[in-house]
LOFI-749900 format. One record per residue (C-alpha): x, z, y; residue number from 1; residue in three letters; chain. Coordinates in nm, 4 decimals, always signed. Each point is the difference from the previous one (the first is absolute). Layout:
% LOFI-749900
u = X, w = Z, v = Y, num = NUM, residu = ALA, chaine = A;
...
//
This chain:
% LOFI-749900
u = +1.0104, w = +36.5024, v = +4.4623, num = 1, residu = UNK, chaine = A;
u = -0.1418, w = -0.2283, v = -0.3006, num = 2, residu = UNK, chaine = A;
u = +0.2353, w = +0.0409, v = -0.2440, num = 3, residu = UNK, chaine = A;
u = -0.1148, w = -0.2760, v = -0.2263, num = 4, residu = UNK, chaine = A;
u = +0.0725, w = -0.2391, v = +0.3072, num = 5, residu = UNK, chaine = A;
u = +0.3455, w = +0.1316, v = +0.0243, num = 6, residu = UNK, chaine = A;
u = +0.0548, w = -0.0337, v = -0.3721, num = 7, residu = UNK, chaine = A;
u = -0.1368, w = -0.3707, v = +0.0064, num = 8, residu = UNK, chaine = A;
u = +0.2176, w = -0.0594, v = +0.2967, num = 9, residu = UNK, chaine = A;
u = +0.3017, w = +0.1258, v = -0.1388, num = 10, residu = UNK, chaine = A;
u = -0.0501, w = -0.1871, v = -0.3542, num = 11, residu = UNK, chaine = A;
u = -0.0829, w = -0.3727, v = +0.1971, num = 12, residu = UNK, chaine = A;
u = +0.2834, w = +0.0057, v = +0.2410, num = 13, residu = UNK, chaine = A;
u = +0.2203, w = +0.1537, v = -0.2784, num = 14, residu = UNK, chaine = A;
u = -0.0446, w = -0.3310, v = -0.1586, num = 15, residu = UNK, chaine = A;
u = +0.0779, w = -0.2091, v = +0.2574, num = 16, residu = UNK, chaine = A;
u = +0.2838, w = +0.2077, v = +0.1427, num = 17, residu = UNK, chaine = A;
u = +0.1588, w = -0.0512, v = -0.4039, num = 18, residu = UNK, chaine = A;
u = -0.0391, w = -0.3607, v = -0.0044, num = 19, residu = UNK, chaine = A;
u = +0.1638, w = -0.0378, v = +0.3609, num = 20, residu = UNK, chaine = A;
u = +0.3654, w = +0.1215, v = -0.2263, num = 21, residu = UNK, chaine = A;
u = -0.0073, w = -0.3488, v = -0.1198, num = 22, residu = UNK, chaine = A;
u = +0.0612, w = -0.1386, v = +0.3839, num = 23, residu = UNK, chaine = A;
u = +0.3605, w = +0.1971, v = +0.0189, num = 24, residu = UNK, chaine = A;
u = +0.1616, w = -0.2147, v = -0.2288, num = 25, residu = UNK, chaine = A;
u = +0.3002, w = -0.0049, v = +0.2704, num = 26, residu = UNK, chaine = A;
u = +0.0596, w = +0.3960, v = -0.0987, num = 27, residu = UNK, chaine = A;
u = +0.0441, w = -0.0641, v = -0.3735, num = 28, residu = UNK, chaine = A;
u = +0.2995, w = +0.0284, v = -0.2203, num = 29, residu = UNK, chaine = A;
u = -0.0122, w = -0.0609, v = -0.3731, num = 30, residu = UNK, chaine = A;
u = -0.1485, w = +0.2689, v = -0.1871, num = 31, residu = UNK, chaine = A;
u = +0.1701, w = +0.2019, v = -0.2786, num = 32, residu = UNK, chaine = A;
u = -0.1645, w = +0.2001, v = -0.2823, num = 33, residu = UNK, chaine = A;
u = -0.0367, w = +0.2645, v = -0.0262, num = 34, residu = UNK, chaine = A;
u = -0.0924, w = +0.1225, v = +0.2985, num = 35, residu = UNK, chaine = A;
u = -0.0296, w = +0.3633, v = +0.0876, num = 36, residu = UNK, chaine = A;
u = -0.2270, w = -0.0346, v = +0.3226, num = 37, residu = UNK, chaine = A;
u = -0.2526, w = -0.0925, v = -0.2568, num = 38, residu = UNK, chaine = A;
u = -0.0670, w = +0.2809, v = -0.2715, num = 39, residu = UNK, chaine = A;
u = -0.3815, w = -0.1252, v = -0.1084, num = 40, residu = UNK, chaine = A;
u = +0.1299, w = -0.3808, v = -0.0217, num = 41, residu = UNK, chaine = A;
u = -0.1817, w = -0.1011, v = -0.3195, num = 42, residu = UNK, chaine = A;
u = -0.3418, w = +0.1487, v = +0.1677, num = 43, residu = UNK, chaine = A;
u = +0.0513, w = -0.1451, v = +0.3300, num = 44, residu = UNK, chaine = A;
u = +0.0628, w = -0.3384, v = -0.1777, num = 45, residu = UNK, chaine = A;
u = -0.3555, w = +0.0516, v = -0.1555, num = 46, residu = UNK, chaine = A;
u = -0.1443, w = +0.0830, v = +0.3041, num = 47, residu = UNK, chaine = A;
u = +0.1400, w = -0.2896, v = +0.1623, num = 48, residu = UNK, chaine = A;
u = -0.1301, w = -0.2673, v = -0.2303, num = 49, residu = UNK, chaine = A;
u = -0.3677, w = +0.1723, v = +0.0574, num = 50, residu = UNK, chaine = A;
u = +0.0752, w = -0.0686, v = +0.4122, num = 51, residu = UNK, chaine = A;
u = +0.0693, w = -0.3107, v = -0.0311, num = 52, residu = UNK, chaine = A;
u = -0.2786, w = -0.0846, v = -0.1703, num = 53, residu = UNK, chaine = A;
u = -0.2519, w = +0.1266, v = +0.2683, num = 54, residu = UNK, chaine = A;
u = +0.2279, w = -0.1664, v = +0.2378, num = 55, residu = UNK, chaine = A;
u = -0.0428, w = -0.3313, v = -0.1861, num = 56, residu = UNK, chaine = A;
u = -0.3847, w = +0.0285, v = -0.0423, num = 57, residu = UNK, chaine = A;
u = -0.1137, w = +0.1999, v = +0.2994, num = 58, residu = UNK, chaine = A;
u = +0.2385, w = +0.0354, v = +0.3409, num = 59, residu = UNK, chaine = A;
u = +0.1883, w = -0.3546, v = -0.0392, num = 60, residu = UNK, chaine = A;
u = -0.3165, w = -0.2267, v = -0.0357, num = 61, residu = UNK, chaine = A;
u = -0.1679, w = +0.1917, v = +0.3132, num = 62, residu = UNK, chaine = A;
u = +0.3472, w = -0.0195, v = +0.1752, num = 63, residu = UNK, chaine = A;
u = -0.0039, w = -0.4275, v = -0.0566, num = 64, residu = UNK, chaine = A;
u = -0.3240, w = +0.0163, v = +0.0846, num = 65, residu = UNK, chaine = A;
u = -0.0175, w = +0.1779, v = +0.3542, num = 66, residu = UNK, chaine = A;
u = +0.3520, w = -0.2518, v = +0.0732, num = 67, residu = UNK, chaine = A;
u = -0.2178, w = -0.2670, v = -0.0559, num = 68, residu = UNK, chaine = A;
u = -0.2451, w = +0.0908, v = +0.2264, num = 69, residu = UNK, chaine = A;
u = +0.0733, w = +0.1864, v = +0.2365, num = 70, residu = UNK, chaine = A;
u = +0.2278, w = -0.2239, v = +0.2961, num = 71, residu = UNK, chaine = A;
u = +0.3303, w = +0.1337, v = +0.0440, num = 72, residu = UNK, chaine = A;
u = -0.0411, w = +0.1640, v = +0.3721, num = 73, residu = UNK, chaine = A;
u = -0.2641, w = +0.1920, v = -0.1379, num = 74, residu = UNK, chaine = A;
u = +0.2093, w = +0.1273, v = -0.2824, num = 75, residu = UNK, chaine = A;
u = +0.2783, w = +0.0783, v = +0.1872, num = 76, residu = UNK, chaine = A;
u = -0.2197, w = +0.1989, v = +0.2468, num = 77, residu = UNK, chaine = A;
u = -0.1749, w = +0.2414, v = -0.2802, num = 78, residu = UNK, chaine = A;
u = +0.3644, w = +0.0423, v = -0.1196, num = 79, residu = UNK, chaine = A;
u = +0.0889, w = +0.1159, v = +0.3469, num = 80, residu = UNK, chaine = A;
u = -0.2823, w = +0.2350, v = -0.0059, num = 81, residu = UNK, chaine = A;
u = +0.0863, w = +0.1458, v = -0.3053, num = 82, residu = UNK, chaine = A;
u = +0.4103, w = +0.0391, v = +0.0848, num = 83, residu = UNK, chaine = A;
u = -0.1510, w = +0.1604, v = +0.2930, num = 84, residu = UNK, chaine = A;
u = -0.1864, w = +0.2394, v = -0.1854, num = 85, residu = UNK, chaine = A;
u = +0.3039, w = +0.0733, v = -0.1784, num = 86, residu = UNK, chaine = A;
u = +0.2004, w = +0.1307, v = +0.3343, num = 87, residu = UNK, chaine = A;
u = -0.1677, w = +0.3216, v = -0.0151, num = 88, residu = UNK, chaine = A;
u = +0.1230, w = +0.1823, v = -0.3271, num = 89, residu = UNK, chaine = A;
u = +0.3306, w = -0.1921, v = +0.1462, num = 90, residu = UNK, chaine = A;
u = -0.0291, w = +0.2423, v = +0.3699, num = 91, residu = UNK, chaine = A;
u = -0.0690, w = +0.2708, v = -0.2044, num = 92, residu = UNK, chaine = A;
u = +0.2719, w = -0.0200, v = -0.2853, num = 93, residu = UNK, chaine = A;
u = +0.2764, w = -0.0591, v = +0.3048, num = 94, residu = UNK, chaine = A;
u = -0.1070, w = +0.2800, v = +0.1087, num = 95, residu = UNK, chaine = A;
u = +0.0270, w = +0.1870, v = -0.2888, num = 96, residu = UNK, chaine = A;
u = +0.3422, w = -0.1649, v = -0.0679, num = 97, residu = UNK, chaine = A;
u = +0.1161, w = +0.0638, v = +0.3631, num = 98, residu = UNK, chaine = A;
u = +0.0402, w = -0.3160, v = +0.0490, num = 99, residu = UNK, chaine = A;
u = -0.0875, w = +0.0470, v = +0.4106, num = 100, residu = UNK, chaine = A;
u = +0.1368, w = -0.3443, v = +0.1259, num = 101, residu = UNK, chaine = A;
u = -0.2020, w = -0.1547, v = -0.3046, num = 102, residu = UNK, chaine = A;
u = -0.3397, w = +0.1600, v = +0.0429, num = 103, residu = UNK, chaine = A;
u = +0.0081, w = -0.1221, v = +0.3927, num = 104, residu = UNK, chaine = A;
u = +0.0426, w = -0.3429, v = -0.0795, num = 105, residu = UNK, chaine = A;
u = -0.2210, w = -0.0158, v = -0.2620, num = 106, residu = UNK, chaine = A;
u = -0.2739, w = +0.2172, v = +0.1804, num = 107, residu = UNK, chaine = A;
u = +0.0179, w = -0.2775, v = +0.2743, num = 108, residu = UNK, chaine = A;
u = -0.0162, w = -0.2577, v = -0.2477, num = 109, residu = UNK, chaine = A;
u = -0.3089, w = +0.1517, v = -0.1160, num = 110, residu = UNK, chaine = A;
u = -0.1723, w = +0.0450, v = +0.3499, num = 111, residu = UNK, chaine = A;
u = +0.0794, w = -0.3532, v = +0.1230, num = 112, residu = UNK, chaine = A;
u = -0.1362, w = -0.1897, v = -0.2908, num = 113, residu = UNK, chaine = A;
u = -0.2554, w = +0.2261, v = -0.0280, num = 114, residu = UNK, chaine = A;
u = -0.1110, w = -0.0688, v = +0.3850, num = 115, residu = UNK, chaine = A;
u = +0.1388, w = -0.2991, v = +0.1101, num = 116, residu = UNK, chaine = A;
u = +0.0396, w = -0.1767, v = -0.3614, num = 117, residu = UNK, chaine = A;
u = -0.3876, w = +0.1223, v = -0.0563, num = 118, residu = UNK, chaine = A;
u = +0.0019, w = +0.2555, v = -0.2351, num = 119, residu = UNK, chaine = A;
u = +0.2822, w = -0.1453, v = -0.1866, num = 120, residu = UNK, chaine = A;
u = -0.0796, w = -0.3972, v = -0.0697, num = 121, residu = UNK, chaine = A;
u = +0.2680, w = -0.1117, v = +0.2221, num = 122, residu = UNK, chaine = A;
u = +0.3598, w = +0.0979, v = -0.0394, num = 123, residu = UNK, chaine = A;
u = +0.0953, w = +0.0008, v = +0.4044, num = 124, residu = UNK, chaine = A;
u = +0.2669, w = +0.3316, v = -0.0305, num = 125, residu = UNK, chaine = A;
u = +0.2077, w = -0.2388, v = -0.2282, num = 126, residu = UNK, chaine = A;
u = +0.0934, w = -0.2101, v = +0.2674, num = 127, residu = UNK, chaine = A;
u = +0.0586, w = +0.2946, v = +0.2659, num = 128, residu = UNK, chaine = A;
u = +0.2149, w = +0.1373, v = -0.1806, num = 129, residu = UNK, chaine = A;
u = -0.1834, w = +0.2197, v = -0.2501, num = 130, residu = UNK, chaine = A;
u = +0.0507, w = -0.1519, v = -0.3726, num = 131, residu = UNK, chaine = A;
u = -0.1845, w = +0.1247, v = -0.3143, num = 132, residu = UNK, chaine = A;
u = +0.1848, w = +0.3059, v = -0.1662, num = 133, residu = UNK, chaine = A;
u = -0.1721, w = +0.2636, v = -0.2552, num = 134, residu = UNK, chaine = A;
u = +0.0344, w = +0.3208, v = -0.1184, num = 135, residu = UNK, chaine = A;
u = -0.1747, w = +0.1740, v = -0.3035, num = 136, residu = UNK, chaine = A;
u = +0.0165, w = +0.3394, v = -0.0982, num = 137, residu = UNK, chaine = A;
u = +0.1617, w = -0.1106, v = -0.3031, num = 138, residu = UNK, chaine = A;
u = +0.2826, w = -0.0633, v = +0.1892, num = 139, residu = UNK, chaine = A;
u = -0.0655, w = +0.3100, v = +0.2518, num = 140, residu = UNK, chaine = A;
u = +0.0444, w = +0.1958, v = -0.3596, num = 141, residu = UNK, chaine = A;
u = +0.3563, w = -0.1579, v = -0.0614, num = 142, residu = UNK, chaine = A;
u = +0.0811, w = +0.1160, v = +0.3522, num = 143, residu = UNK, chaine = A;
u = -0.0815, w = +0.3395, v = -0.0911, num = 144, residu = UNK, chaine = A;
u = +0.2206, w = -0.0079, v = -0.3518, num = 145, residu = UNK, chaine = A;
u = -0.2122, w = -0.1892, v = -0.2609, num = 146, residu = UNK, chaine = A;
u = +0.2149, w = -0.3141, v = -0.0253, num = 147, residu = UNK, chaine = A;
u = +0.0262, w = -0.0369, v = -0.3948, num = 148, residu = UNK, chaine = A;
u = -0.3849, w = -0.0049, v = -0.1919, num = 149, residu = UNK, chaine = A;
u = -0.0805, w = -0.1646, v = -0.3195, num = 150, residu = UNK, chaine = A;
u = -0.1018, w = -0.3495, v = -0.0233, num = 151, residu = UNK, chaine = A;
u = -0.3740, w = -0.0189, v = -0.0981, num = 152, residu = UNK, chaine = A;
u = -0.2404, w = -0.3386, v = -0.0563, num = 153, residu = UNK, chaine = A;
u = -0.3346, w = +0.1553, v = +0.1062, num = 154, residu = UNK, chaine = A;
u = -0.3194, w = -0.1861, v = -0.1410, num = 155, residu = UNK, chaine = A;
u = -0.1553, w = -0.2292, v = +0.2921, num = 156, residu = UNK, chaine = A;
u = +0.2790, w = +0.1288, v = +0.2203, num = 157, residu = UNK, chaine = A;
u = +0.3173, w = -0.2281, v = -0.0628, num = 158, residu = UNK, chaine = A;
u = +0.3403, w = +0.1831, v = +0.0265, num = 159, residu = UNK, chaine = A;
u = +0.0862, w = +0.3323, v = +0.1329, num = 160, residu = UNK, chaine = A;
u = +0.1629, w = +0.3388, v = -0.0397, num = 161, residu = UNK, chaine = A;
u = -0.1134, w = +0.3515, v = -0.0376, num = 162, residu = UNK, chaine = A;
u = +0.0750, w = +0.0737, v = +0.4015, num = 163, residu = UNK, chaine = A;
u = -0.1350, w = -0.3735, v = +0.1027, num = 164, residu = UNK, chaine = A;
u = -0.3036, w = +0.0754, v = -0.1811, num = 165, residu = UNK, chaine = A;
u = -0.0999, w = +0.3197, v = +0.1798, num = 166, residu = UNK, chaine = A;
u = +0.1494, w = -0.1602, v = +0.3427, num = 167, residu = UNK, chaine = A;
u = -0.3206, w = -0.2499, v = -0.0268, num = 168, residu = UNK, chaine = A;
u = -0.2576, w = +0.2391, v = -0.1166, num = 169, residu = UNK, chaine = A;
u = +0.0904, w = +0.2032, v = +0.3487, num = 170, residu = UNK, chaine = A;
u = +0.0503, w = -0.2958, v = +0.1972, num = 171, residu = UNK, chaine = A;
u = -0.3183, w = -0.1947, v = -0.0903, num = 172, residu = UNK, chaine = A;
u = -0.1646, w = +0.3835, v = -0.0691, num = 173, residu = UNK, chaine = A;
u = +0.1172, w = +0.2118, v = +0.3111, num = 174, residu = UNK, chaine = A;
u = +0.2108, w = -0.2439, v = +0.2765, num = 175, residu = UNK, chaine = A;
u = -0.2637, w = -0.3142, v = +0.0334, num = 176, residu = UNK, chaine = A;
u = -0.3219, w = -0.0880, v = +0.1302, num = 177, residu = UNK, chaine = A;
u = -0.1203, w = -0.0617, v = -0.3422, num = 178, residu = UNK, chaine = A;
u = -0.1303, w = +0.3448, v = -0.1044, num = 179, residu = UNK, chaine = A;
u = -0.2356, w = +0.0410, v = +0.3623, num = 180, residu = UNK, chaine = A;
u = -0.1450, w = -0.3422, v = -0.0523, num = 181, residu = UNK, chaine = A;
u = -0.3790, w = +0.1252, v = -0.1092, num = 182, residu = UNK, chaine = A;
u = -0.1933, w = -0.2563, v = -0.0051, num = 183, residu = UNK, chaine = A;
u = +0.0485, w = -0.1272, v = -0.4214, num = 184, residu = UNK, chaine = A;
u = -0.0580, w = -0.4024, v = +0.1026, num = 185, residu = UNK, chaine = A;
u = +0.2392, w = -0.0085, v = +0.2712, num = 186, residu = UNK, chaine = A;
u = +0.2399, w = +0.2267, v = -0.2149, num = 187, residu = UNK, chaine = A;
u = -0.0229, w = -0.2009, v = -0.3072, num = 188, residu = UNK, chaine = A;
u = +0.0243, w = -0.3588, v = +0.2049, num = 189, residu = UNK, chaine = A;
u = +0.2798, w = +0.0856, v = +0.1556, num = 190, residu = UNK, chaine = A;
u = +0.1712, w = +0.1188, v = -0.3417, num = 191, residu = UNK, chaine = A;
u = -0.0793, w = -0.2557, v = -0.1612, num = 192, residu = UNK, chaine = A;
u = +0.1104, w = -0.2991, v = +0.2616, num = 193, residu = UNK, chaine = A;
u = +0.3104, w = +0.1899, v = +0.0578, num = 194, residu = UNK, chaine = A;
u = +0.0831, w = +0.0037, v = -0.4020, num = 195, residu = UNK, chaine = A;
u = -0.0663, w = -0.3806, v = +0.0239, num = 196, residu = UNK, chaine = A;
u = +0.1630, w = -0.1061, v = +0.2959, num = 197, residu = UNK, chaine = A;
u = +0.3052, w = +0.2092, v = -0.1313, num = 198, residu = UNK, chaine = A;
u = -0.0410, w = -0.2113, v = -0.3161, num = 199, residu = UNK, chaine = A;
u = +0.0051, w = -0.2957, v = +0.1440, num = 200, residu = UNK, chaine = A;
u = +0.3166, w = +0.0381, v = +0.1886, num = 201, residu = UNK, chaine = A;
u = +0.1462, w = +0.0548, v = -0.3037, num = 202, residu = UNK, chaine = A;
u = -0.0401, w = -0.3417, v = -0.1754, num = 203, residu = UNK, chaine = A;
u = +0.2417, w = -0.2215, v = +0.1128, num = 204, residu = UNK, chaine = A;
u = +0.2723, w = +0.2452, v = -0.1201, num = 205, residu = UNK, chaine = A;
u = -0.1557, w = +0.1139, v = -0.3324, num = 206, residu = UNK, chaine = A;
u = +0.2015, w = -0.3483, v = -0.1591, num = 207, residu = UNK, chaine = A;
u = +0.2767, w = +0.2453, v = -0.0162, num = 208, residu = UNK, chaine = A;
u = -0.0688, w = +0.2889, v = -0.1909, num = 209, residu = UNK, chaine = A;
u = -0.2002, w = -0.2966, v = -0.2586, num = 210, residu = UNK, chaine = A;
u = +0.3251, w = -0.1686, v = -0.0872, num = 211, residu = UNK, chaine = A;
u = +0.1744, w = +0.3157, v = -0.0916, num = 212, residu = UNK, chaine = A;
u = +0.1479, w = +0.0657, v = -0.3483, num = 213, residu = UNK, chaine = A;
u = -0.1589, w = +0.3428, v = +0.0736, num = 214, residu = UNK, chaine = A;
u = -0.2183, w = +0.0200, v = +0.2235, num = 215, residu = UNK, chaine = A;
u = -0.0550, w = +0.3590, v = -0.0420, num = 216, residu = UNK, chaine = A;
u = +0.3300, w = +0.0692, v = +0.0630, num = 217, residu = UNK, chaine = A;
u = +0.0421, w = -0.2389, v = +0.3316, num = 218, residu = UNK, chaine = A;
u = -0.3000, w = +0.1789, v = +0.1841, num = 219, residu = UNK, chaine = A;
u = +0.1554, w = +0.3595, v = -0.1422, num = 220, residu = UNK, chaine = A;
u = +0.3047, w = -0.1210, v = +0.1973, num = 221, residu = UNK, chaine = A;
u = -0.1054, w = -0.1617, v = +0.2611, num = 222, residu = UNK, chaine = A;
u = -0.2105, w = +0.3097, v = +0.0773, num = 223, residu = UNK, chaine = A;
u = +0.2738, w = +0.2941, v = -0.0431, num = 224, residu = UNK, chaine = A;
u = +0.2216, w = -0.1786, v = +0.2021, num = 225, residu = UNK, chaine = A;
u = -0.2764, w = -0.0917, v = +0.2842, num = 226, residu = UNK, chaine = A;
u = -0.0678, w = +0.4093, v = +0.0461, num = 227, residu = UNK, chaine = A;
u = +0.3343, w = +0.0702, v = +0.0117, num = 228, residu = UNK, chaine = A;
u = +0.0941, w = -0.2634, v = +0.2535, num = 229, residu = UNK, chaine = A;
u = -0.3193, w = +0.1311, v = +0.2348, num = 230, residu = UNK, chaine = A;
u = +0.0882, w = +0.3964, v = -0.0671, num = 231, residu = UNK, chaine = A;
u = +0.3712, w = -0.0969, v = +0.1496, num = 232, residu = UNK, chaine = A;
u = -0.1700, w = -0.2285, v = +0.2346, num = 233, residu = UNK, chaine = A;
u = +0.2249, w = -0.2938, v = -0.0862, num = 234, residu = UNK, chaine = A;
u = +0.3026, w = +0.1940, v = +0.0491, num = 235, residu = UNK, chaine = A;
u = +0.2457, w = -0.0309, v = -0.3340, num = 236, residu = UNK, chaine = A;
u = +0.1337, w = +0.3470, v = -0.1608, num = 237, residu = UNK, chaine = A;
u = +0.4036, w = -0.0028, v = +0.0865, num = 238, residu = UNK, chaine = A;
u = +0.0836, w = +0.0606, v = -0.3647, num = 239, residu = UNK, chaine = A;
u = -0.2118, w = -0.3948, v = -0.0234, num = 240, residu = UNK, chaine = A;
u = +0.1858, w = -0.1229, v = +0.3696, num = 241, residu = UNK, chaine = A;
u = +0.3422, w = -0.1315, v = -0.1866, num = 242, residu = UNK, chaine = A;
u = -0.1784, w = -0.1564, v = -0.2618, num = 243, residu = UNK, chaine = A;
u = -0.2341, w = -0.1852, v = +0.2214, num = 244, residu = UNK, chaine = A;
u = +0.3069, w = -0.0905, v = +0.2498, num = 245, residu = UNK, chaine = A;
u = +0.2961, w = -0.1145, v = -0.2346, num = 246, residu = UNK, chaine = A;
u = -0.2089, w = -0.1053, v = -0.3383, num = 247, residu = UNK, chaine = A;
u = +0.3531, w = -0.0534, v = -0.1699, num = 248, residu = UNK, chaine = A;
u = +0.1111, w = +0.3585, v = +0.1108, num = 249, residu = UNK, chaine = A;
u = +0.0013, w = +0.1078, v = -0.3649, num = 250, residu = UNK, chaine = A;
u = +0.1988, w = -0.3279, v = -0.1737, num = 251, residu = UNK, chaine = A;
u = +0.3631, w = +0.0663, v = -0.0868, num = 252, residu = UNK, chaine = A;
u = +0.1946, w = -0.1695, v = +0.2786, num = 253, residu = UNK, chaine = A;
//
């Protein structure tokens, strides 16, 4: 296994996977300071600045670029391929995370659009019944008692946590294809469309996080509270289940 390919790997899709906080704007309260999930605040702030600058002058102009060229069945399709690419550290980490009933569905998911869908550029296990669901070994990790980790900002990476961080280096490292792909021009073509293409889905949403007071502090948000809605798998904590049913439970009657 190259590891310089997993280490490029892990720093592209890092930055695409941060930017993508900015899209869960429906998970975001307001934020208070200061906030304890995020010792190294000042540096991470620092750090952020620098990733948005390579964001603004490197990943968003080839992202506007390959949406202007490229028709929109096409781009749809090589997003397909690459969602598809992403069910197998998704098999795996059910499996690690017992998840039995999961890592069926998703396995068959996987072989249909990887047969029938044609290695992944059509989406047919959608409509039999077989929607898009993932699993990292970030969140296989919180299964297994690593629910609370620092908040870090890691250069050309985006947002992410101690445990999230090592969940991608063994996902993109140990789980995928990625690391048995030898041939360097096939490896580095596919990294690099896949870092574009997840740029580009990205755009129409970015408006968002831009019209922040503090930006820094939306994506921070918007990204702590995405994890732990996937770790729980959308289910809400019953200490949070009043609260979210009777929102004037704690108003004197």
């Amino acid at each position: 296994m190259d590891t310089r390919k997993v280490a490029l790997g892990f720093l592209l899709v890092g930055l695409t996977t941060g930017l993508a906080g900015c899209s869960t704007i429906e998970l975001i309260s307001k934020e208070r300071a200061p906030n304890p999930e995020d010792p190294y605040e000042p540096l991470n702030r620092d750090i952020y600045a620098f990733n948005r600058f390579m964001d603004r002058n490197l990943l968003k102009p080839a992202a506007k670029g390959y949406s202007a060229i490229l028709p929109g069945a096409m781009q749809r399709g090589i997003n397909n391929f690459f969602n598809n690419l992403r069910m197998i550290p998704t098999v795996l980490n059910d499996v690690l995370q017992w998840k039995w009933s999961d890592a069926a569905d998703d396995g068959t998911r996987l072989l249909i659009n990887s047969t029938v869908g044609v290695i992944g550029f059509y989406d047919w296990a959608t409509g039999w019944g077989y929607p898009a669901h993932y699993e990292d070994f970030g969140q296989t990790l919180a299964t297994w008692g690593f629910e609370e980790s620092a908040f870090l900002m890691l250069p050309l990476m985006g947002p992410s946590t101690l445990r999230d961080g090592a969940g991608i280096f063994v996902d993109r490292g140990y789980l995928s294809i990625w690391p048995y792909i030898d041939d360097d021009r096939v490896y580095y073509g596919l990294l690099a469309t896949e870092t574009i293409d997840d740029r580009a889905a990205l755009l129409s949403s970015e408006r968002v996080a831009e019209s922040a007071t503090d930006e820094y502090a939306l994506v921070r948000s918007a990204y702590l509270q995405k994890r732990a809605h996937q770790i729980r798998d959308g289910q809400v904590p019953e200490e949070e289940d009043d609260y979210y049913n009777d929102p004037f439970a704690d108003m004197d009657e």
